[in-house]
N, C-alpha and C positions, 0 to 999 in steps of 0.2 A: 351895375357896372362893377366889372373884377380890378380892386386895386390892382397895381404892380409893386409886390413885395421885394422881386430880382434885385433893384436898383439898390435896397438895404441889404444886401447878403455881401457877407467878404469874400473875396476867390479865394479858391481852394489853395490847401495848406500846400499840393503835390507839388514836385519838381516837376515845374515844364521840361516835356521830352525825355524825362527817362520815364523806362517802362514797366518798371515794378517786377520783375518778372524773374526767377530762377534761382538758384541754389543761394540767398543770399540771406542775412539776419535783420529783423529791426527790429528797434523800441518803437513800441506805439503807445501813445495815451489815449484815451475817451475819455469823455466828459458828460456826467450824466445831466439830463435838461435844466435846466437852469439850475445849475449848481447841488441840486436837491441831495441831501444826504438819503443818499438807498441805501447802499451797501454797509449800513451799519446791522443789518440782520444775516444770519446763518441762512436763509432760506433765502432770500434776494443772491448774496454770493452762490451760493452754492446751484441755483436755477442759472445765473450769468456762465459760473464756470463750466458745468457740465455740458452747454451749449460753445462754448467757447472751444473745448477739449474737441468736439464731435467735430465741429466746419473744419478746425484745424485739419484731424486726419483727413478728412472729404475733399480737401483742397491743398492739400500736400505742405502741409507745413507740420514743424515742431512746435509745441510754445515749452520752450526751454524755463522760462520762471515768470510768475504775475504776483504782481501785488495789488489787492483792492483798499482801495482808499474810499472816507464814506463819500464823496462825490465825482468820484473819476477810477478808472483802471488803469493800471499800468501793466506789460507785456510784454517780453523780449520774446519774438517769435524766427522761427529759421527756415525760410525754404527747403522741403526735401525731394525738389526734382527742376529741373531746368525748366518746367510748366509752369511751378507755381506760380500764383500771380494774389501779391498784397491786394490789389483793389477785388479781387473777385472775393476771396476770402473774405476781407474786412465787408463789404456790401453784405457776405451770405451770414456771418455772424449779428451785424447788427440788424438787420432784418430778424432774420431767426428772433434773438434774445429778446429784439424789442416786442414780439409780437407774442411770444411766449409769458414774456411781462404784466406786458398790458392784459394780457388773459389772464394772469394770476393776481396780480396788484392793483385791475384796474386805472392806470397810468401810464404816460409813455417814461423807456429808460436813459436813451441817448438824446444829446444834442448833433449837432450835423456837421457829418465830417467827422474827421481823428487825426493826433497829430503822429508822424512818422518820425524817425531819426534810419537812415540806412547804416548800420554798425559795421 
């Protein structure tokens, strides 16, 4: 028998109804899985950023400035095209980063979900 975990999960951080979508700026945090300090190493940042840099352009955004913290990220990133869209972006990063992770660190990077601010 498969527990049901769903009933313990929080709803999502997003604004019900808006659409994430077009030329516009936000801070975003992550938080990596249970608090765990990663990014206290040169080669964890530097595997996260370089993945970060890449979906960005793929997915029409800037990341105008980041700072890593040793258990979270933080990101002022900028739409650069009336397509962009926050959630595709943020789903194709943390996919990406986490799985390039887990191949190199053996561990997962993220916890679930990230928080937004629309600036």
């Amino acid at each position: 028998m498969i527990k049901d975990n769903f009933k313990d999960r929080k709803s999502s951080p997003r604004i019900k109804g808006f659409d994430y979508k077009g030329m516009l700026a936000y801070h975003i945090t992550l938080c990596t899985l249970d608090k765990q300090c990663i990014f206290s190493t040169e080669e964890s940042v530097r595997l996260t950023l370089d993945i970060l840099l890449e979906d960005a352009e793929k997915e029409k955004f800037v990341v105008h400035t980041y700072c890593f913290m040793p258990d979270h990220l933080h990101a002022l990133i900028l739409g650069n095209d009336v397509e962009s869209s926050l959630n595709n972006m943020m789903k194709r990063f943390k996919q990406r980063s986490n799985f390039h992770f887990r191949k190199r660190f053996g561990r997962q990077l993220w916890q679930r979900s990230f928080y937004d601010h629309v600036v």
